[in-house]
C-alpha positions in Angstrom: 38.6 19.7 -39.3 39.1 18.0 -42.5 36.8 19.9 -44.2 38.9 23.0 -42.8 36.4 24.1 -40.1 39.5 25.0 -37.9 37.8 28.2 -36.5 34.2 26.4 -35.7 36.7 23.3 -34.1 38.0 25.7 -32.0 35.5 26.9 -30.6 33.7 23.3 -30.1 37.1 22.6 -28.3 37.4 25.9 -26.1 34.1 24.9 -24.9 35.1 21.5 -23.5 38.3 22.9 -22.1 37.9 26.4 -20.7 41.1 27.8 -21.7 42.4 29.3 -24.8 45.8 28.0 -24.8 44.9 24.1 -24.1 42.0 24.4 -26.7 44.5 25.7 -29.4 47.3 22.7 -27.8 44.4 20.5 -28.7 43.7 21.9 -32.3 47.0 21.8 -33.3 47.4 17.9 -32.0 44.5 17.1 -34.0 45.9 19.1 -37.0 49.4 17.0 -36.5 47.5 13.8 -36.4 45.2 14.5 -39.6 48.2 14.9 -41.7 50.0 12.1 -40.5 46.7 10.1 -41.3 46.6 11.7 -44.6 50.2 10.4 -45.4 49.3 6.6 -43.9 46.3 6.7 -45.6 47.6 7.9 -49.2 45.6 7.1 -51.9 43.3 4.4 -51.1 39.8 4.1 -50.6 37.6 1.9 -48.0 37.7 -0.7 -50.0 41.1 -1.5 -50.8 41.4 -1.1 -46.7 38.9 -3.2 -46.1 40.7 -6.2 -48.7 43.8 -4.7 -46.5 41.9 -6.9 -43.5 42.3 -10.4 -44.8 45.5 -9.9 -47.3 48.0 -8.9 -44.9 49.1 -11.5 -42.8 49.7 -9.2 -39.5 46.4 -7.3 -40.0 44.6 -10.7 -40.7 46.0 -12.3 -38.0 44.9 -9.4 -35.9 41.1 -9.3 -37.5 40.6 -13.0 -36.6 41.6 -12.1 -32.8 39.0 -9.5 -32.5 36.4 -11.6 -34.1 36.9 -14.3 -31.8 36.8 -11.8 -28.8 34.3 -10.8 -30.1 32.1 -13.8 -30.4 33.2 -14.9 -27.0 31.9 -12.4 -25.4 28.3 -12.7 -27.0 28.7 -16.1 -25.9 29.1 -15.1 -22.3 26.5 -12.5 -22.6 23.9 -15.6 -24.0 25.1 -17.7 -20.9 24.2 -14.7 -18.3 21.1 -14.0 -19.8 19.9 -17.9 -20.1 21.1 -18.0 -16.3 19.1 -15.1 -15.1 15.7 -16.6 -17.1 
């Protein structure tokens, strides 16, 4: 849909839900959330994002959490695996 395939999305989406009306509920959800993503988005690119990781404190903060799930739970998977050999 953001290369403004709307009628070829529509169809893709009456296929999964068998009804015209909640296929075209669903494409116009999904056209509602593009924009919004377009105006969060703006003007930057994938890398400014990605420096967007570890320069903002909340975001950081929240980037070091997941990593250290993350790593935890290759950890645990290691353990299983060393158990079961």
């Amino acid at each position: 849909m953001k290369k403004n395939r709307y009628e070829k999305a529509y169809k893709s989406l009456l296929r999964l839900r068998h009804h015209e009306i909640q296929a075209a509920r669903d494409l116009y959800y999904i056209h509602c959330q593009l924009q919004i993503e377009a105006s969060i988005v703006g003007k930057t690119n994938y890398f400014s994002r990605f420096a967007q990781l570890f320069t903002i404190p909340r975001v950081r903060r929240a980037t070091l959490a997941s990593f250290v799930v993350m790593i935890a739970q290759q950890m645990v998977s290691l353990c299983k695996q060393g158990a079961t050999l």
